[in-house]
N, C-alpha and C positions, 0 to 999 in steps of 0.2 A: 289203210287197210284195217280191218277188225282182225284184233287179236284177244288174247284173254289174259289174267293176270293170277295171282293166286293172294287169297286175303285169308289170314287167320282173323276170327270175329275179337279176341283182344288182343293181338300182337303184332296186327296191321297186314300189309304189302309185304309180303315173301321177295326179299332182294336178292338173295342165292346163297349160297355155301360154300364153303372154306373149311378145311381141315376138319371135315366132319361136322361143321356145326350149322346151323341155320340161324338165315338172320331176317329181320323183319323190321319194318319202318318205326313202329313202335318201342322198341327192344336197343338196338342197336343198329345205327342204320351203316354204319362202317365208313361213313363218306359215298355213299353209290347216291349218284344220282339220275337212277336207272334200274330195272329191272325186269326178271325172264318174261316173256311170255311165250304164248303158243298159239299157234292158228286155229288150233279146237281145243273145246275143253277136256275131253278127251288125251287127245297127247299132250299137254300139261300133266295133268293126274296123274297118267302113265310115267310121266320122266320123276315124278316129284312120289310115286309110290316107291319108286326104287331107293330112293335117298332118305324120304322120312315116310316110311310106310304108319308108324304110329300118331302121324298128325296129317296125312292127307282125310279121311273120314270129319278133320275139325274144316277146314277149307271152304270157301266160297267163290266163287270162279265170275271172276269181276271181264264186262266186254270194255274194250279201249280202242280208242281207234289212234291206231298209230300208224308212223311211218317206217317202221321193221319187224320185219313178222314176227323176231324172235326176242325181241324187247320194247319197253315203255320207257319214255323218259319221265321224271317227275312231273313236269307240267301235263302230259298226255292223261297218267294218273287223275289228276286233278278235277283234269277237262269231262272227265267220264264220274264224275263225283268222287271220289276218294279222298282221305285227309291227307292234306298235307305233310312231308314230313321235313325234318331239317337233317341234311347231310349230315351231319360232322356232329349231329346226338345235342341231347340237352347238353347247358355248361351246368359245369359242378359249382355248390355253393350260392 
């Protein structure tokens, strides 16, 4: 099924939130090797203005074709152009 993704243009794949904070493939990727999506771009937007209404306007709203409507796995990512990311973050040093 086609779903959507959310991309900041340098902070990557929007992988979700915890304790307030937001995280993206670029940044922090927390171990997720997975993230939200949405069946339009639309309700994406919508669920993602309520959380960080000062960085949905930076956003890029990527199609993927997955197998759940309401997440990407890394490879699906991928499959649809997107960089790559490594779970578990750069290593230090």
């Amino acid at each position: 099924m086609k779903s959507y993704v959310a991309v900041h243009p340098e902070d990557g794949v929007f992988l979700g939130m915890a304790f307030g904070l937001a995280f993206f493939s670029k940044l922090d990727p927390v171990g997720q090797r997975c993230c939200p999506a949405g069946i339009t771009v639309e309700e994406i937007r919508d669920d993602l203005q309520h959380e960080m209404p000062d960085v949905v306007g930076k956003l890029e709203f990527v199609e993927v074709e997955t197998a759940h409507a309401y997440s990407a796995t890394l490879e699906e990512c991928v499959a649809a152009g997107l960089e790559e990311w490594e779970p578990e973050g750069v290593p230090e040093g």
